[in-house]
C-alpha positions as MATLAB code, in Angstrom:
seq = 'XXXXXXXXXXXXXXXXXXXXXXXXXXXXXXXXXXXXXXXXXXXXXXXXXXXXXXXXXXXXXXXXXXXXXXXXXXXXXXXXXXXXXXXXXXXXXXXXXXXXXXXXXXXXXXXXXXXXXXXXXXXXXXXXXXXXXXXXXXXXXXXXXXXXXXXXXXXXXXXXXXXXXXXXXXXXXXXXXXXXXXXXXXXXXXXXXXXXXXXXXXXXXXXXXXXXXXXXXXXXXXXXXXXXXXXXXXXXXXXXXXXXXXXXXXXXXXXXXXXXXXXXXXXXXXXXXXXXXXXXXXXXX';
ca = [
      82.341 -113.400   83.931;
      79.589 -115.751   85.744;
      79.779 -118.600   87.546;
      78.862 -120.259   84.134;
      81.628 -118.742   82.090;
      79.250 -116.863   80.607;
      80.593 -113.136   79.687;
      78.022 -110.179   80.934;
      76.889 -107.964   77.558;
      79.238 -105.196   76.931;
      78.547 -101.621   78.551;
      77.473 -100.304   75.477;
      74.539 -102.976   75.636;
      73.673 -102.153   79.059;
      73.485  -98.509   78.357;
      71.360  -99.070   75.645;
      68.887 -101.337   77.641;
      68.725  -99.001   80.573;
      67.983  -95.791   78.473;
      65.105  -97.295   77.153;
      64.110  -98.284   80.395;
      64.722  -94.116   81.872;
      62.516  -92.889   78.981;
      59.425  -94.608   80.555;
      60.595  -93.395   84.151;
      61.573  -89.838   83.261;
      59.771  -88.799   80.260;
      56.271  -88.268   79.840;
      53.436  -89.923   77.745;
      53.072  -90.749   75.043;
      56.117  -92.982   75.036;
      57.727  -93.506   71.761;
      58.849  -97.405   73.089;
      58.016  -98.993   76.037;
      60.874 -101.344   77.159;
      61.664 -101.711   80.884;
      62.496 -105.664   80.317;
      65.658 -104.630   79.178;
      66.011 -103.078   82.611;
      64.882 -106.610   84.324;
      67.638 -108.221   81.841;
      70.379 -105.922   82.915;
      69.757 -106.012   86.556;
      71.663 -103.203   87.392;
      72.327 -101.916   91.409;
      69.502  -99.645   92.774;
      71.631  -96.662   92.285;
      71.524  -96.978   88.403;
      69.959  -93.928   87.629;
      72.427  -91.903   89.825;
      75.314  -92.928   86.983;
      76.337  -90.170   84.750;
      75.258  -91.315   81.331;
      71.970  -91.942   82.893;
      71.164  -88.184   84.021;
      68.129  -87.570   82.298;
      68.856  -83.581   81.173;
      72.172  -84.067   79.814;
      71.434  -87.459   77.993;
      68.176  -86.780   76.753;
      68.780  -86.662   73.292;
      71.250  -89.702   73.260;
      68.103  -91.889   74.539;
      65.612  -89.840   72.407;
      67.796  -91.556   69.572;
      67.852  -94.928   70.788;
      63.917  -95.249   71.431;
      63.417  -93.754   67.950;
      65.449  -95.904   65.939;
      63.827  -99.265   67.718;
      59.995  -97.664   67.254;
      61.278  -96.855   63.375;
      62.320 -100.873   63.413;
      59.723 -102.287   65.559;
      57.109 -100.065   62.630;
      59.073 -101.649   59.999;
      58.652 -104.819   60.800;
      54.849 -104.619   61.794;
      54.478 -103.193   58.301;
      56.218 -106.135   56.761;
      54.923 -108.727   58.841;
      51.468 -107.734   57.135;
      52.771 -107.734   53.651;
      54.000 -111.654   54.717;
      57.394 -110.906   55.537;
      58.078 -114.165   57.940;
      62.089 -113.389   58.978;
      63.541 -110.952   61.131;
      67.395 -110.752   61.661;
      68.967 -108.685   64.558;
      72.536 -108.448   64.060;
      74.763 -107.514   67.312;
      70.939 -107.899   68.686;
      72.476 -107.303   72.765;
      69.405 -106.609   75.086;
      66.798 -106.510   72.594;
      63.517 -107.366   74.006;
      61.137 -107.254   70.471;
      60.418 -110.901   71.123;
      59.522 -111.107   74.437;
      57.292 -107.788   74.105;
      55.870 -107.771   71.156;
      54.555 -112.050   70.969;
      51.944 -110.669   68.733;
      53.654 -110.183   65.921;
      56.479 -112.420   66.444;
      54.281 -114.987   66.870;
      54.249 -115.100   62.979;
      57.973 -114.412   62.686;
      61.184 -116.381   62.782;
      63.306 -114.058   64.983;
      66.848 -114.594   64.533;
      69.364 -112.430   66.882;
      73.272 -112.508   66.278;
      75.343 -111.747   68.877;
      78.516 -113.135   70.599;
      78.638 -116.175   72.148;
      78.943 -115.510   75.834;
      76.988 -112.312   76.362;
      74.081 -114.577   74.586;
      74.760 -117.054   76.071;
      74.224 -114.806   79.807;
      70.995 -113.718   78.184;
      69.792 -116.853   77.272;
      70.442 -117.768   81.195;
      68.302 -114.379   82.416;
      65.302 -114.782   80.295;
      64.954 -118.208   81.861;
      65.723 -116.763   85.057;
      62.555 -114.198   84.271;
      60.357 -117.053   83.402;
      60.700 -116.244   79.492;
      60.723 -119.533   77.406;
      62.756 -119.268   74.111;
      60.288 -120.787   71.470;
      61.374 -122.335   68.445;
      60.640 -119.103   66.440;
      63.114 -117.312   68.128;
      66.858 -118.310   67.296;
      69.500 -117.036   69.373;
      72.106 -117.122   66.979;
      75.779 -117.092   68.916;
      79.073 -115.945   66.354;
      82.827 -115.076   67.494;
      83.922 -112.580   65.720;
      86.794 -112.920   67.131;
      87.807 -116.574   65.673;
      86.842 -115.536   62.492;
      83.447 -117.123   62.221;
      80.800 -116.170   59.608;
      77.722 -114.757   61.070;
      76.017 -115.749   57.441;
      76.757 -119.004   57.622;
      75.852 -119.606   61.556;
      72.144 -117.545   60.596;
      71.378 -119.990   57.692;
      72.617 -123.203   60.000;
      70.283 -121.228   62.434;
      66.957 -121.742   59.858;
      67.316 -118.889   58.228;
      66.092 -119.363   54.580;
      67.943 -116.959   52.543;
      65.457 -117.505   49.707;
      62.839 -115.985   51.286;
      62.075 -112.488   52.314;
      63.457 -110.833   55.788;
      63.758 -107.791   57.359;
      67.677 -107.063   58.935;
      68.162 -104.860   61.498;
      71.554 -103.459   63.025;
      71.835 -100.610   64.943;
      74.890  -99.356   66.764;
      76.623 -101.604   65.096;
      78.753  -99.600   61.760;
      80.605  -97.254   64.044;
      82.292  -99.961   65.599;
      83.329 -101.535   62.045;
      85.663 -100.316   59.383;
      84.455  -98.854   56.427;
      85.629 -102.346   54.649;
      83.524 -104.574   57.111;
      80.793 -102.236   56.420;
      81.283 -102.764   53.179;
      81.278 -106.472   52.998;
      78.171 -106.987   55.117;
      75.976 -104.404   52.762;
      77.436 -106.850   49.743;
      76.176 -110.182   52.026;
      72.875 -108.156   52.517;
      72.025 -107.010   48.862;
      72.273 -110.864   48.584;
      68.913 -111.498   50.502;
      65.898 -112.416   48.718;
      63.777 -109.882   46.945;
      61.804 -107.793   48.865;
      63.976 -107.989   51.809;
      64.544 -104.561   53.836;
      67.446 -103.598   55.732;
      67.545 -101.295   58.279;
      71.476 -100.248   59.756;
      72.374  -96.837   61.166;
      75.397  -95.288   61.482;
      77.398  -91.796   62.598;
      77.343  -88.986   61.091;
      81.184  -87.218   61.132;
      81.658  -85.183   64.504;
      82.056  -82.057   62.134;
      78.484  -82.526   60.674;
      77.349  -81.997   64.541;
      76.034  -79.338   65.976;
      78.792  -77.337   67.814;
      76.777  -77.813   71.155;
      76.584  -81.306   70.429;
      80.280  -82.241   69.710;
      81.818  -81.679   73.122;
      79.396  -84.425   74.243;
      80.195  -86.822   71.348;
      83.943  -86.322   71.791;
      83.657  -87.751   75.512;
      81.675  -90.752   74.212;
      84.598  -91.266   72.148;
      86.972  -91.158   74.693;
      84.844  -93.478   76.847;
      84.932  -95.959   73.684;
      88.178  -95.995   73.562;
      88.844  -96.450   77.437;
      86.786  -99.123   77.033;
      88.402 -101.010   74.451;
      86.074 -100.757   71.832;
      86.742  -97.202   69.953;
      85.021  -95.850   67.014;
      85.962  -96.661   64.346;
      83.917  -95.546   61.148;
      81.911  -92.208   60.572;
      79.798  -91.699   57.614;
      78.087  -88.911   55.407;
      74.998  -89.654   54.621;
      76.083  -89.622   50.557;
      78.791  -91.944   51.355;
      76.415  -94.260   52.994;
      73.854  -94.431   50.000;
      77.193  -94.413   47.720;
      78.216  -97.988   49.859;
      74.591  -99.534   49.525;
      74.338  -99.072   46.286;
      78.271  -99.751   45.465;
      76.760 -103.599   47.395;
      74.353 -104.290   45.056;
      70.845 -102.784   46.533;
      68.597 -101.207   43.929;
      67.102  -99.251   46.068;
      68.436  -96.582   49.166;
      67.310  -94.002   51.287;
      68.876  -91.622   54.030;
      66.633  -91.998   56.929;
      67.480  -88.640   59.024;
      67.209  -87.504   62.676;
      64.637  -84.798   61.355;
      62.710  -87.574   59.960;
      62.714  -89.266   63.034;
      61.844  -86.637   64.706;
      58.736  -85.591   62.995;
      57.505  -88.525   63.307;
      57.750  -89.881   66.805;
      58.615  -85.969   68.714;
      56.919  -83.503   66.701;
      54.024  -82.483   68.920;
      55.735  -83.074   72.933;
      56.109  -80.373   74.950;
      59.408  -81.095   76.935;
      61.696  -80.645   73.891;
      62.631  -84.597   73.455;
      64.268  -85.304   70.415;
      67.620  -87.249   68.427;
      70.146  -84.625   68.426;
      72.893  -87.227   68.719;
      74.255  -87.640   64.991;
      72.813  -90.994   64.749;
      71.131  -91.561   61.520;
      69.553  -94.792   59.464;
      70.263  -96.322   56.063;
      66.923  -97.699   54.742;
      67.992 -100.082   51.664;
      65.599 -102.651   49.950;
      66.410 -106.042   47.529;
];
């Protein structure tokens, strides 16, 4: 907690944030996403990159995955924004730094990011802190979870016009839901206006894995756990297209890691790429 009473993002946030950050330190150019903000945001001690999750051989495919599914995003919403798509929802949006980056495009965007009240509430505080303003086109939209409260109804008292066409992002966010939350937020999703895309990954099964890859994945488990906030759904790709379209969505694709990795890996030299099980539902009203 800060001297505010404002609660710190959660580790899995921080992570997040700071891998980003490594893949511009460690990896070399062309960099699929450059975000060291997030690093600035965090404000971690100097010895960050000594911490184990941050070792850039062993993790390297964990943060190839999370700078491939925000480019994928980030694309998606460049492409919409052109097509006059004027919304764009983050839900559990943590360190996300798409509107202080990119003030190109969301100049022309309402940006709307969901998250808990207190770790938004310390973000809020550290953008200031970084000399970021927050403009009236971004909406930092706080929701507890915890009491209950509907993240639908908070984004619409927030300005968001459910009539009217958005793109909705949420990434990281199904493997910490049941397959019944899940569920119900696809349903509140198909509900969005036509021509609204969503974009929400989830985890594949540890026994769709690679066998080299499942050691790893069973200590991230652990370390979810530890930390109080375990893993709690897995998905098939089949099942996921099954739950979209079970929602309401006329329309669903499987986004894989091979995609991903065509597109944003395919001609490096150092071997980069999303090994980490991590894969995207694409899924359009």
């Amino acid at each position: 907690m800060t001297d505010e009473g404002t609660e710190e993002p959660d580790g899995t946030a921080v992570r997040v944030a700071l891998w980003r950050a490594l893949h511009v330190q460690v990896d070399a150019p062309p960099h699929v996403l450059e975000d060291e903000l997030g690093l600035r945001l965090a404000a971690p001690d100097r010895d960050w990159r000594r911490r184990g999750d941050m070792d850039p051989h062993t993790t390297d495919w964990f943060r190839a995955a999370i700078v491939a599914r925000a480019r994928f995003i980030e694309d998606l919403v460049v492409e919409q924004a052109a097509r006059g798509v004027d919304q764009y929802v983050l839900l559990g949006a943590g360190l996300d730094t798409f509107a202080q980056r990119r003030p190109e495009i969301a100049a022309g965007l309402r940006v709307f990011e969901v998250d808990r009240p207190g770790p938004q509430a310390w973000k809020r505080r550290r953008l200031t802190e970084l000399g970021f303003a927050i403009p009236d086109r971004l909406r930092l939209v706080p929701v507890d979870f915890e009491a209950g409260a509907s993240w639908w109804d908070r984004l619409t008292a927030a300005g968001f016009d459910p009539n009217r066409p958005a793109v909705v992002a949420s990434t990281g966010v199904a493997l910490y839901l049941t397959e019944e939350a899940n569920a119900a937020t696809l349903r509140r999703l198909a509900s969005l206006a036509p021509g609204s895309t969503v974009a929400m990954t989830f985890q594949l099964p540890p026994a769709l894995l690679d066998e080299d890859k499942r050691a790893a994945f069973q200590v991230a488990v652990k370390g979810a756990e530890a930390a109080g906030t375990p893993f709690l759904s897995f998905f098939a790709p089949s099942r996921m297209l099954t739950l979209a379209r079970e929602a309401g969505f006329p329309k669903a694709r499987h986004v894989s890691a091979a995609m991903l990795n065509e597109r944003y890996f395919a001609d490096r030299t150092d071997g980069l790429r999303t090994e980490s099980g991590e894969e995207m539902l694409l899924a359009t009203t």
